[in-house]
SENU-9226 format. One record per residue (C-alpha): residue in one letter; x, y, z; chain; residue number from 0. Coordinates in steps of 0.05 Angstrom, whole numbers, always signed. Each point is the difference from the previous one (the first is absolute). Example, Ala and Ser with C-alpha at 12.3 -4.5 7.8 and 13.67 -1.06 7.14 Angstrom:
<atoms>
("A", (+246, -90, +156), "A", 0) ("S", (+27, +69, -13), "A", 1) 
</atoms>
This chain:
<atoms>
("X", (+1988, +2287, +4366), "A", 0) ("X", (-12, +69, -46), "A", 1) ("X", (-67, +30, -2), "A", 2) ("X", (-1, -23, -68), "A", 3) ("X", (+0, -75, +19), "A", 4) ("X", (-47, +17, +55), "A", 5) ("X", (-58, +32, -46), "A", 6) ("X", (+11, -61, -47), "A", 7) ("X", (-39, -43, +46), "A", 8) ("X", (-67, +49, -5), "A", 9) ("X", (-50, -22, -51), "A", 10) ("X", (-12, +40, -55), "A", 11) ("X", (-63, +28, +6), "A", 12) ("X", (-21, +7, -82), "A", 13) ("X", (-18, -45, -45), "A", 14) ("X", (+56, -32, -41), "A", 15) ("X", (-28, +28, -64), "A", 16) ("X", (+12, +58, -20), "A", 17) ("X", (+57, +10, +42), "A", 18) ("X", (+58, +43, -26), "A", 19) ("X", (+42, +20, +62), "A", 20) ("X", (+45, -45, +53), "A", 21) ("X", (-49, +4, +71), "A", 22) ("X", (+66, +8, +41), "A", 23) ("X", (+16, +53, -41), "A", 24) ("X", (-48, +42, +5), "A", 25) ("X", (-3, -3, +78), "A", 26) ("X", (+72, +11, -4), "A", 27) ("X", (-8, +70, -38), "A", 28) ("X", (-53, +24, +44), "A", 29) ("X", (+43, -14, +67), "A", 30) ("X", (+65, +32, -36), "A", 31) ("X", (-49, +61, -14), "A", 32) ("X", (-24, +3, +68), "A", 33) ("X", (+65, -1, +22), "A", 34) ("X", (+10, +51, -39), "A", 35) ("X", (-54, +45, +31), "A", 36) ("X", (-62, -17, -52), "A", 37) ("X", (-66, +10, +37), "A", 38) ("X", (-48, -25, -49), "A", 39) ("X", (-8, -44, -63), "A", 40) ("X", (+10, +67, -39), "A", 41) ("X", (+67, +13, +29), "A", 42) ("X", (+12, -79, -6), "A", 43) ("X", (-14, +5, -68), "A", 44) ("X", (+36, +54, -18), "A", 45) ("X", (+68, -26, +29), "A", 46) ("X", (-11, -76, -33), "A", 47) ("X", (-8, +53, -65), "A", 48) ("X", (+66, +36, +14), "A", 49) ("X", (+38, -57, +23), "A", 50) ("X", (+67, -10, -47), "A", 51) ("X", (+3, -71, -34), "A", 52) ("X", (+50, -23, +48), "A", 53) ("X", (-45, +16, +60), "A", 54) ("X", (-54, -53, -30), "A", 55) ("X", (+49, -45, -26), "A", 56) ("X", (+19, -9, +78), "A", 57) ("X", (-68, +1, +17), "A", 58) ("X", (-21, -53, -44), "A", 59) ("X", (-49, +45, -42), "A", 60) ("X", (-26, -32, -71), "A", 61) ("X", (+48, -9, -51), "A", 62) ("X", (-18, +7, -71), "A", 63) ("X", (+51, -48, -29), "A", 64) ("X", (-9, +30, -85), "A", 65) ("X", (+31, +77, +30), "A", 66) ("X", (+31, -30, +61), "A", 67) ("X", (-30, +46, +40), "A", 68) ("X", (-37, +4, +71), "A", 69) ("X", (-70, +21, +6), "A", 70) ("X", (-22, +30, +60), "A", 71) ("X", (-77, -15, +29), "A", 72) ("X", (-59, +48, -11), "A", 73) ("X", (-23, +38, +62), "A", 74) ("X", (-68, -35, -14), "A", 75) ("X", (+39, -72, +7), "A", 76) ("X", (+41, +21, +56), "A", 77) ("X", (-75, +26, +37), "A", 78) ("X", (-33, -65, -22), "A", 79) ("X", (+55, -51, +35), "A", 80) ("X", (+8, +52, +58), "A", 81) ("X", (-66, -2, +18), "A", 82) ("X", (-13, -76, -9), "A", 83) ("X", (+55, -37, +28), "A", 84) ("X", (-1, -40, +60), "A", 85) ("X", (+6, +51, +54), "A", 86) ("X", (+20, -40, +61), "A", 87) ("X", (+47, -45, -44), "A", 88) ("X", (+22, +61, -26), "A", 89) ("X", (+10, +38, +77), "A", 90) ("X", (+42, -61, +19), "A", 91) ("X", (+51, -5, -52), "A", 92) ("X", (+15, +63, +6), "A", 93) ("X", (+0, +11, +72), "A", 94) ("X", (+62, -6, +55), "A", 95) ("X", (-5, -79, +24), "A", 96) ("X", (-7, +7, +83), "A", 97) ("X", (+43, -54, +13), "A", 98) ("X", (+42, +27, +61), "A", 99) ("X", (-34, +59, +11), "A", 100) ("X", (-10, +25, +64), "A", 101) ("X", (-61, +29, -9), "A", 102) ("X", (-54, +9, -51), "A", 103) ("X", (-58, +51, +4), "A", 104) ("X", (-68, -9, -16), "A", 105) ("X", (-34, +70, -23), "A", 106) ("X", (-49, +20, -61), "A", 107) ("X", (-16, +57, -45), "A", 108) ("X", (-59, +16, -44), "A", 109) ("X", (+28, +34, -77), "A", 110) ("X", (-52, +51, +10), "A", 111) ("X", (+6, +23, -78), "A", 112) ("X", (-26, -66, -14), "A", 113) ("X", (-69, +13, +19), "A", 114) ("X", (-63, +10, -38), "A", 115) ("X", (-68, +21, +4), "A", 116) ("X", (-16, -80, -3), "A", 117) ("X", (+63, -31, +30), "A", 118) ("X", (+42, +5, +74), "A", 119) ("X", (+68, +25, +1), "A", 120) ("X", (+46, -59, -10), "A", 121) ("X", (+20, -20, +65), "A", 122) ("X", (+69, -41, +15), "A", 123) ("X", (+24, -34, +48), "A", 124) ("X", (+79, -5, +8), "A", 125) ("X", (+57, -27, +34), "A", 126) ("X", (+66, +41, +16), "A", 127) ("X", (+67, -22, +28), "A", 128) ("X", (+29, +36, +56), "A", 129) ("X", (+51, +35, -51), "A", 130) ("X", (-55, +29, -45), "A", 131) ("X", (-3, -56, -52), "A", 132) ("X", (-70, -28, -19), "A", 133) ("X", (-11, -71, +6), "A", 134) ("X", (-70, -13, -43), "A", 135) ("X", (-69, +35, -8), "A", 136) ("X", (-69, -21, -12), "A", 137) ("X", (-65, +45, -18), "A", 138) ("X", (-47, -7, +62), "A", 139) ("X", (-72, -28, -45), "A", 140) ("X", (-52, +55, -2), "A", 141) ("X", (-48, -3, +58), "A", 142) ("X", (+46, -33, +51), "A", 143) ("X", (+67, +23, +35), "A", 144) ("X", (+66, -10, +16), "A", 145) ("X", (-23, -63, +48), "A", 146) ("X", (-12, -39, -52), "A", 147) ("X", (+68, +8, -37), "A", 148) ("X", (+40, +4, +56), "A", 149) ("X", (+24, -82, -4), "A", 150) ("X", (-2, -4, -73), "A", 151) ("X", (+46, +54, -9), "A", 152) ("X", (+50, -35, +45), "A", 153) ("X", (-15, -74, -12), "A", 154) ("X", (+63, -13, -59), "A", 155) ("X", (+53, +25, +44), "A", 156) ("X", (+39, -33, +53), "A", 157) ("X", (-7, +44, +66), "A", 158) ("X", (+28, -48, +42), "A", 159) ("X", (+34, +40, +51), "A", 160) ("X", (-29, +63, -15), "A", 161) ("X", (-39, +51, +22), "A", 162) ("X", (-64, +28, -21), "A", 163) ("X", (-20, +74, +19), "A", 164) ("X", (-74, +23, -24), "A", 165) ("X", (-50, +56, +24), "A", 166) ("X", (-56, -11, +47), "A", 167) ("X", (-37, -21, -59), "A", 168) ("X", (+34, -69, +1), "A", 169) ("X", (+3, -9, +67), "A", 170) ("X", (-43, -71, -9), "A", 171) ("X", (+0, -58, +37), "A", 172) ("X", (+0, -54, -64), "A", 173) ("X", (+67, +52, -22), "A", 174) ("X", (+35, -22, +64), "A", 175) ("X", (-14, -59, -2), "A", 176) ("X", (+14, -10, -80), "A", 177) ("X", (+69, +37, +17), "A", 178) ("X", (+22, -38, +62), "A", 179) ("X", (-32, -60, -23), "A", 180) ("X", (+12, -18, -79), "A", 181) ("X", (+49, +51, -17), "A", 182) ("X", (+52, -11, +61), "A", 183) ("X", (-2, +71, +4), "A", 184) ("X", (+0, +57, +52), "A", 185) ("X", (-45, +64, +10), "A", 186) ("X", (-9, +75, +19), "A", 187) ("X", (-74, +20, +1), "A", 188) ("X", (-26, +65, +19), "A", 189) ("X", (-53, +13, +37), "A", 190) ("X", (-57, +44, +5), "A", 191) ("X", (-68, +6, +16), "A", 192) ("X", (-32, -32, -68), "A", 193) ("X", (+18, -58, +52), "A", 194) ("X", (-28, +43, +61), "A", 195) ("X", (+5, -61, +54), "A", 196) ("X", (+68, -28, -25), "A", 197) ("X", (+22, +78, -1), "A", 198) ("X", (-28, +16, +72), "A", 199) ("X", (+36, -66, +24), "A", 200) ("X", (+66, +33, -17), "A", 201) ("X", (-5, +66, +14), "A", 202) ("X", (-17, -21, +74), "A", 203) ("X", (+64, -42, +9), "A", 204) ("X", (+39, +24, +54), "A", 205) ("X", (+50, +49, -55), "A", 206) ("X", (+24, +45, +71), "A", 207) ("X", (+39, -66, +21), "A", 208) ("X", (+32, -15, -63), "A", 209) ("X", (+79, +10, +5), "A", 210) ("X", (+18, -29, -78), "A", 211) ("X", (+1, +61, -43), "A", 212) ("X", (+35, +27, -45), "A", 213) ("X", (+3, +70, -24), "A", 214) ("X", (+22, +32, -65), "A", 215) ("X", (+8, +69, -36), "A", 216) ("X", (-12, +21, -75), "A", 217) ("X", (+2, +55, -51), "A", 218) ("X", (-40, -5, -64), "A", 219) ("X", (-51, +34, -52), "A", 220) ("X", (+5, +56, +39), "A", 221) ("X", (-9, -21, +72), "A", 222) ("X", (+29, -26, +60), "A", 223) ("X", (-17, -77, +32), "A", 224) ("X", (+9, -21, +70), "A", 225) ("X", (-19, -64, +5), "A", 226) ("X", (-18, -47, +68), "A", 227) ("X", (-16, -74, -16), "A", 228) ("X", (-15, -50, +60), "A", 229) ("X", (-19, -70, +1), "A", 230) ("X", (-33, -41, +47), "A", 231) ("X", (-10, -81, +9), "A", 232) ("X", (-71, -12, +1), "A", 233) ("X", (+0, -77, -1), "A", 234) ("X", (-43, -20, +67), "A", 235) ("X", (-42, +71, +1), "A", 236) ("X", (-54, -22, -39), "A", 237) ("X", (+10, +35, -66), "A", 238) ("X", (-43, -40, -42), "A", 239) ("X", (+39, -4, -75), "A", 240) ("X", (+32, -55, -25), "A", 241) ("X", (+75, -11, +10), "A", 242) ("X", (+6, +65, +26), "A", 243) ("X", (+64, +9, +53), "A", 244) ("X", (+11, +77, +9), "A", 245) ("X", (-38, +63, -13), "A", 246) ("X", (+38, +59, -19), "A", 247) ("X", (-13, +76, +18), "A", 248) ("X", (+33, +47, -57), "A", 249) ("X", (-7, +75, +22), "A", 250) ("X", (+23, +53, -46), "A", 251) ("X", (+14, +66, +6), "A", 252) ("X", (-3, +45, -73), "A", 253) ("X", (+27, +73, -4), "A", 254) ("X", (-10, +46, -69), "A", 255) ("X", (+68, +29, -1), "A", 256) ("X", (-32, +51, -29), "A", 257) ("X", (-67, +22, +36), "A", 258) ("X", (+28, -31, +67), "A", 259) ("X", (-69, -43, +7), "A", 260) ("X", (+7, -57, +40), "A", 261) ("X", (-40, -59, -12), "A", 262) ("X", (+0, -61, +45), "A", 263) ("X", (-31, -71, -18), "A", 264) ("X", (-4, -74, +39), "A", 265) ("X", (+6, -67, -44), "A", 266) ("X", (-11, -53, +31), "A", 267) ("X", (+14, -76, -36), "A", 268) ("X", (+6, -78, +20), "A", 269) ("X", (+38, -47, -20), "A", 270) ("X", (+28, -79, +9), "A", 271) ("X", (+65, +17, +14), "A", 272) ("X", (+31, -11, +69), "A", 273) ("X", (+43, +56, +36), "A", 274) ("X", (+66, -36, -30), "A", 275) ("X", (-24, -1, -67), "A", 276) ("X", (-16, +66, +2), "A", 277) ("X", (+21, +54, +32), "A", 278) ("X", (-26, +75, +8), "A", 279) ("X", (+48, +20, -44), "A", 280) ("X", (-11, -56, -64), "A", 281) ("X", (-79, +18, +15), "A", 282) ("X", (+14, +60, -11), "A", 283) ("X", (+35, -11, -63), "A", 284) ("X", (-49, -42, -24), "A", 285) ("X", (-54, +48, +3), "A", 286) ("X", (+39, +58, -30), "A", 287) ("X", (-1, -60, -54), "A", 288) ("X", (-71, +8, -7), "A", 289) ("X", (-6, +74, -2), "A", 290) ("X", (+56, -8, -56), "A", 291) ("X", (-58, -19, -50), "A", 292) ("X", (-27, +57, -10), "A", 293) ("X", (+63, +23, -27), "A", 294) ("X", (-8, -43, -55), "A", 295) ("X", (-71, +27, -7), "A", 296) ("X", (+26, +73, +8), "A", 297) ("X", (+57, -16, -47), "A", 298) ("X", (-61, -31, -59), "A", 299) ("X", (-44, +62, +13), "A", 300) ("X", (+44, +57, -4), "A", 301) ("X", (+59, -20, -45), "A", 302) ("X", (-40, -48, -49), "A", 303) ("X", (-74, +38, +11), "A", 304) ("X", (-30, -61, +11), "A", 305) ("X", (-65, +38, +23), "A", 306) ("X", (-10, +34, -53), "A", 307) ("X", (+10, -55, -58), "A", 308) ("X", (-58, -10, -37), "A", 309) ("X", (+11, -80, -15), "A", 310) ("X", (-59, -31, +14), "A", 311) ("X", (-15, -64, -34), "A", 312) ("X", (+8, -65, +6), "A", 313) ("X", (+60, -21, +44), "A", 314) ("X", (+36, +65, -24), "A", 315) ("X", (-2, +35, +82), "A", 316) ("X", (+33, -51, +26), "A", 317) ("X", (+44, -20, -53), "A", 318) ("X", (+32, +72, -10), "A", 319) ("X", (+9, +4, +75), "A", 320) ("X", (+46, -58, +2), "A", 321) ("X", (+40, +28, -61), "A", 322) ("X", (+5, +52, +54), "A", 323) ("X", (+7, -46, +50), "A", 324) ("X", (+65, -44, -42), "A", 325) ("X", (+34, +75, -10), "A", 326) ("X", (+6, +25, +69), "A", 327) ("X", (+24, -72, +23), "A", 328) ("X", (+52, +1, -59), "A", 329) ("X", (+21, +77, +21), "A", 330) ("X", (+9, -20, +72), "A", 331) ("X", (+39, -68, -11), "A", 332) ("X", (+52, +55, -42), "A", 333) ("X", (+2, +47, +59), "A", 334) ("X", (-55, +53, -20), "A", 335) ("X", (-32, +29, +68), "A", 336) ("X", (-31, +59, -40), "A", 337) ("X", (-48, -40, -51), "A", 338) ("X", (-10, +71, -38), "A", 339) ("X", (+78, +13, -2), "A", 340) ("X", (+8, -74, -20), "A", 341) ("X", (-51, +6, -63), "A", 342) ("X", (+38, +65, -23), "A", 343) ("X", (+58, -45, +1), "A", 344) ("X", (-34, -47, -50), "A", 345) ("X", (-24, +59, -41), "A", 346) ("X", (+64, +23, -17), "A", 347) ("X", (+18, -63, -40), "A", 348) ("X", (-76, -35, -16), "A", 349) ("X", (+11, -49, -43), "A", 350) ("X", (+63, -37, +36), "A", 351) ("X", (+5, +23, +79), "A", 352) ("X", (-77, -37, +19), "A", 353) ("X", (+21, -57, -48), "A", 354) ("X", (+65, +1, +42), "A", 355) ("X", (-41, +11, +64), "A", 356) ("X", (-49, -57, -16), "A", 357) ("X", (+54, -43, -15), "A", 358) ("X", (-20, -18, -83), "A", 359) ("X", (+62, -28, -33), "A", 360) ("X", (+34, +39, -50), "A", 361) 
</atoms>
């Protein structure tokens, strides 16, 4: 099914009079400029106002039937529908469907631009695949956190089968059991001491006696990893979490290729997988799973300066995000590993290669 088709099914969010411009149309033009690098509704503006006529002709703009010619939406009208359209209906259709996944990460991020001297940062909550594609996102409300969002976020997919990684922060009971229970799911929790008693329990297991381990090397951003990852079956020792069947012990050792610093720092997790579901060396792919979202956070920061945006209202935060969001997932699927080489790419050629890259019919 094209994205087209997909964003069909979203209500329109304006009245019907009044109207003047198709609603898939519009979100269609501000993913192609996105794709194309645009930051803001300015910059969306200004390429719906340089796009040729048979760039809106395959985007579905408004056709004035008397000239027979297409009329590309105000940056006003683009802002308006932006920022009131469904954003979790919005998040899913244009998201990477987990359905075989291995693994899908649970991590947030506050658009810090978005803040103002009355209002929070726009907080959101999102869910990665293992190969850097996000699944969905939701805005965490104002005056809660991620808890709350945390089963809402992943209740419309199908996980059966897979496994959910998340920070200490969603190390809950009720998220075990919701996982395990409802979802037919797995899970890789971290621990730490926000859950001092549960995090006391594992650090005491007996980690000198373990023999499963696995060890592996890396080179990245500038450093050198060493990584030791050991699990343990806990079931009969009294560690008090639902479902849980092994505890895990990540160590890693970091050196700055260039300063020579060496850092060193313990993880440990739990999980409901036995030792032949899951074996030192798949936990220890599954976590680098986790530390894989904040890529995608690293990637919407740096390369789309999603700090320093200024959109604010309404549903605009999290609606521009997964415009983000929909472009890095579209630049991976085509082979992009460098998200800034990738939007060059588009740059070269803006009003066909993201039309191409979003798959928009010609």
């Amino acid at each position: 099914m094209s994205l087209a088709e997909r964003l069909v099914r979203l209500p329109d969010p304006r009245r019907r009079r009044g109207v003047r411009h198709p609603f898939v149309a519009v979100l269609l033009i501000a993913a192609s400029a996105v794709a194309a690098g645009a930051r803001s509704y300015a910059a969306i503006g200004q390429w719906a106002r340089s796009a040729p006529q048979q760039t809106l002709a395959r985007l579905g703009a408004r056709l004035l039937t008397s000239l027979n010619v297409r009329i590309a939406p105000s940056g006003s009208t683009i802002r308006r529908i932006v920022s009131t359209v469904c954003p979790g209906g919005l998040a899913d259709l244009m998201g990477e469907a987990p359905t075989g996944a291995p693994a899908v990460a649970v991590d947030g991020k506050s658009a810090r631009g978005s803040r103002t001297d009355t209002a929070l940062a726009a907080h959101l909550l999102s869910a990665v695949t293992a190969t850097g594609r996000v699944v969905s996102q939701l805005r965490v409300p104002d005056k809660t956190n991620e808890i709350s969002t945390f089963t809402a976020l992943l209740a419309p997919f199908d996980l059966t089968g897979t496994v959910v990684t998340a920070d200490a922060l969603h190390t809950q009971r009720e998220h075990a059991k919701w996982l395990v229970e409802v979802k037919k799911a797995h899970y890789l929790l971290v621990v730490k001491c926000n859950q001092p008693n549960l995090h006391a329990a594992v650090r005491a297991l007996p980690w000198q006696e373990v023999t499963a381990r696995r060890y592996d090397r890396g080179r990245g951003h500038g450093r050198r990893e060493t990584r030791s990852v050991r699990t343990l079956t806990v079931t009969g020792l009294g560690l008090d979490f639902p479902h849980v069947v092994q505890a895990v012990k990540i160590l890693r050792h970091r050196t700055n290729v260039k300063s020579g610093k060496v850092t060193r720092q313990i993880v440990y997790a739990i999980t409901d997988m036995t030792a032949r579901e899951a074996s030192p060396q798949f936990i220890g792919r599954i976590a680098r799973s986790q530390w894989g979202i904040e890529a995608v956070h690293h990637v919407r920061d740096t390369t789309f300066a999603e700090d320093a945006s200024q959109i604010r209202t309404g549903y605009g935060p999290e609606n521009m995000a997964t415009l983000r969001n929909l472009a890095i997932n579209r630049l991976r699927e085509h082979g992009h590993t460098s998200i800034a080489a990738g939007l060059r790419e588009m740059s070269y050629e803006p009003f066909t290669r993201p039309l191409d890259l979003l798959g928009v019919a010609p």
